[in-house]
BALO-869729 format. One line per field, with one value per residue (C-alpha): residue number from 0; x, y, z. Coordinates in nm, 2 decimals, always signed. Layout:
# residues N
seq <- c(NUM | ...)
c1 <- c(X | ...)
c2 <- c(Y | ...)
c3 <- c(Z | ...)
This chain:
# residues 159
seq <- c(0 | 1 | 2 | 3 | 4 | 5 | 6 | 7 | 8 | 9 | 10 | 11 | 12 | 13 | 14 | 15 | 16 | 17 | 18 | 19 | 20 | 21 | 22 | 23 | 24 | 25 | 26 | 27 | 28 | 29 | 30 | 31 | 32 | 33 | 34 | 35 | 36 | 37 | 38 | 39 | 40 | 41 | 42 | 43 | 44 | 45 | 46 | 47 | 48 | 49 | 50 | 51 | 52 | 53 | 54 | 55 | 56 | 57 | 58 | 59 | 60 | 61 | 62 | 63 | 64 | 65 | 66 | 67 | 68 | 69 | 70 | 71 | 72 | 73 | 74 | 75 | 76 | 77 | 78 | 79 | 80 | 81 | 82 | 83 | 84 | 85 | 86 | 87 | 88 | 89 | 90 | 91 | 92 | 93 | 94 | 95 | 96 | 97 | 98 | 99 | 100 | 101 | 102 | 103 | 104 | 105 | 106 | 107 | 108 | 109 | 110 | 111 | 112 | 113 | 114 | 115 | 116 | 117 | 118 | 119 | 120 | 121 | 122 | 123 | 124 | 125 | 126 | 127 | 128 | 129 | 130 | 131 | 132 | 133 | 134 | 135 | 136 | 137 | 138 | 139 | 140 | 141 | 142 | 143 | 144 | 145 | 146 | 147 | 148 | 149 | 150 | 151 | 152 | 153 | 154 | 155 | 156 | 157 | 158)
c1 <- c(-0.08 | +0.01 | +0.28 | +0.05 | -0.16 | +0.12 | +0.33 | +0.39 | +0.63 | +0.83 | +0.59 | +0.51 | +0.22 | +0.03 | +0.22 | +0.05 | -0.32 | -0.26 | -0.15 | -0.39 | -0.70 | -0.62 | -0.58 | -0.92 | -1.06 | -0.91 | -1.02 | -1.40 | -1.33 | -1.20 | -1.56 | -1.73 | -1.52 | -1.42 | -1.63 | -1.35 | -1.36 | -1.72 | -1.86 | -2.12 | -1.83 | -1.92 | -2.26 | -2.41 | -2.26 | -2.38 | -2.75 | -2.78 | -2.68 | -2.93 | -3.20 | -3.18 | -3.04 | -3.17 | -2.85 | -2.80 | -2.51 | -2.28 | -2.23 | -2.23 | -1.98 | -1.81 | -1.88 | -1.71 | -1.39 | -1.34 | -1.30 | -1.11 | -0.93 | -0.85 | -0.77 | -0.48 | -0.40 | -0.35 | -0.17 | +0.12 | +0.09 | +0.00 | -0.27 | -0.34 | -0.53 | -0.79 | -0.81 | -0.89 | -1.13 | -1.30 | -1.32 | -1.46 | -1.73 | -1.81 | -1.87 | -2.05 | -2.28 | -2.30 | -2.39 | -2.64 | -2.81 | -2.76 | -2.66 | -2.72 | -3.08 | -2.88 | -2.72 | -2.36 | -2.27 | -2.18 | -2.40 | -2.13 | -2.47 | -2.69 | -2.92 | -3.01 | -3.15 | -2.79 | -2.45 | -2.42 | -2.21 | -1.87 | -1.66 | -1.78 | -1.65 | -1.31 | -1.29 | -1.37 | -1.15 | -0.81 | -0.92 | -0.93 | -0.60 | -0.46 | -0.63 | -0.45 | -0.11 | -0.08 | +0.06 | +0.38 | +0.64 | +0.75 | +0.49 | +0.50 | +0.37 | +0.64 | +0.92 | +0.75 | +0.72 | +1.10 | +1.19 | +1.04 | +1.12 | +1.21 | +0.92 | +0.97 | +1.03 | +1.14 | +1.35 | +1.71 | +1.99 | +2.30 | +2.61)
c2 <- c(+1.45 | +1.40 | +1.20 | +0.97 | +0.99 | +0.88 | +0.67 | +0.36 | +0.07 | -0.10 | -0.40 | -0.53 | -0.71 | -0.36 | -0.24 | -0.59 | -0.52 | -0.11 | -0.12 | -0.40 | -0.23 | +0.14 | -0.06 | -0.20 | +0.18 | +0.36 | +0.15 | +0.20 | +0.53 | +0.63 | +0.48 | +0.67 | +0.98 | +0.94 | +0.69 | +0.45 | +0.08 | +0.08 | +0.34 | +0.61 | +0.89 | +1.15 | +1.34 | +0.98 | +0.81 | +1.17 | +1.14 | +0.74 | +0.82 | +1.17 | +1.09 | +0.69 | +0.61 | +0.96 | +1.03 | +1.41 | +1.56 | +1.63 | +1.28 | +1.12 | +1.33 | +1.25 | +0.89 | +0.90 | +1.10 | +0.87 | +0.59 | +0.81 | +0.96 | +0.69 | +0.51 | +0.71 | +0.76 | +0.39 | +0.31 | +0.57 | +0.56 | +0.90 | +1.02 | +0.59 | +0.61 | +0.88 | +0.69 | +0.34 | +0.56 | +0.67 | +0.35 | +0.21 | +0.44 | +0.36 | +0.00 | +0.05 | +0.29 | -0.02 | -0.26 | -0.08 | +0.10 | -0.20 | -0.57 | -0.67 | -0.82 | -1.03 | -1.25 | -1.32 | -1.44 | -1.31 | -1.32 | -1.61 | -1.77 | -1.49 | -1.62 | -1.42 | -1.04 | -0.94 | -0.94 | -1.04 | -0.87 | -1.12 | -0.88 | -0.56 | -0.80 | -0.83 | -0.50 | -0.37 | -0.57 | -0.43 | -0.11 | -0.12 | -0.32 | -0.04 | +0.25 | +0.07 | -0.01 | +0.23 | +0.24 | +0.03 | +0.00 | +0.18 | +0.46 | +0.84 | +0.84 | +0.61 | +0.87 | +1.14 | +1.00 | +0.90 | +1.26 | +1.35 | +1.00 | +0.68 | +0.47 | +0.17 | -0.18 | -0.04 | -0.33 | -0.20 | -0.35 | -0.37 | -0.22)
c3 <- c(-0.05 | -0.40 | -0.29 | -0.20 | -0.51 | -0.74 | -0.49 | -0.59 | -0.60 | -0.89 | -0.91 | -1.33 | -1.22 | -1.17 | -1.49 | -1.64 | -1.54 | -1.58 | -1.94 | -2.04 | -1.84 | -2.01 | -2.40 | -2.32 | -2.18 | -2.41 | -2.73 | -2.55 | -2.47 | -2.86 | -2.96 | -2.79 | -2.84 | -3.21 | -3.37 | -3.43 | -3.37 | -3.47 | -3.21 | -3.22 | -3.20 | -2.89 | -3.07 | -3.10 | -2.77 | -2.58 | -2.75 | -2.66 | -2.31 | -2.21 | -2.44 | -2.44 | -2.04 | -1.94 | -1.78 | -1.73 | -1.97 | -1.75 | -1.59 | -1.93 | -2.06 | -1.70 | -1.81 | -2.22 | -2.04 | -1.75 | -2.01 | -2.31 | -2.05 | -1.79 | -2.03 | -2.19 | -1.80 | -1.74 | -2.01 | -1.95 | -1.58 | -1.45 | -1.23 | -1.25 | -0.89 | -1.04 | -1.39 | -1.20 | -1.00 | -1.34 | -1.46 | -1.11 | -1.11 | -1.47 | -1.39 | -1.09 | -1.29 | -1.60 | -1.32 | -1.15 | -1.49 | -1.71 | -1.73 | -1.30 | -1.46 | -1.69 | -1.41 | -1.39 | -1.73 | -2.04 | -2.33 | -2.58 | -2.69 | -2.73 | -2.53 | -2.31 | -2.33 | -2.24 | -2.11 | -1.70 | -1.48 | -1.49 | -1.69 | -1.47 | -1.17 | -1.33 | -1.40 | -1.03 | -0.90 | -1.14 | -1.06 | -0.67 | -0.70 | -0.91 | -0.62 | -0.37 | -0.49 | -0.77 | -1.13 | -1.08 | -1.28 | -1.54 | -1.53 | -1.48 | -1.13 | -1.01 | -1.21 | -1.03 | -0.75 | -0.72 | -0.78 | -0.45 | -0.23 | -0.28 | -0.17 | +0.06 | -0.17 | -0.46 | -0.62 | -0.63 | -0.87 | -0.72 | -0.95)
């Protein structure tokens, strides 16, 4: 079974939308954990999500890891079909509780009360690429998983 978790196959394009979906998670995630690139830190993120959304502790601390966490996860590769699970849920979660009422587009002109759904789209669709096909190249599942078996399509160089 954990074969199958990490298993994966020496593709870049998963390496491609893995490392640039866990920069984007992990900045977000650092946010809401630390404070830094203008973020509330984690007292301030956990008070705006159980006082201000009303959603119980335990999921929005569930909600700051999946994206702190995940992120770190995606960018080096390991554990990258839980991470893109963390990450799925957290988007389904910002649809549903948040921007579905704002239509389909993002908010470029402030106009409207605020951002649509488009990037959450995106977004979905890396991360159930990435639960299907896994981390790709050059990550620690596919090292891991080599130590146990070679998977089937591995690009091999010939000596």
């Amino acid at each position: 079974m954990f074969h199958k978790l990490i298993g994966t196959r020496n593709e870049a394009y998963l390496t491609i939308l893995r490392l640039v979906l866990g920069v984007i998670f992990f900045a977000h995630g650092a946010q809401k954990v630390f404070g830094w690139f203008g973020g509330a830190g984690f007292t301030g993120t956990m008070g705006f999500f159980t006082q201000g959304m009303h959603i119980p502790a335990p999921l929005a601390f569930l909600a700051i890891m999946a994206e702190f966490l995940g992120g770190l996860g995606l960018i080096f590769g390991i554990l990258t079909r839980v991470a893109a699970f963390g990450v799925f849920v957290n988007m389904i979660v910002a649809v549903l509780m948040v921007h579905s009422p704002n239509g389909l587009f993002m908010n470029w002109s402030g106009a409207q009360k605020g951002e649509g759904i488009e990037y959450h789209l995106l977004v979905l669709a890396i991360t159930v690429v990435l639960m299907l096909r896994g981390a790709g190249a050059w990550s620690v599942d596919q090292s891991l998983g080599r130590r146990q078996t070679p998977q089937v399509g591995d690009v091999k160089f010939a000596r």
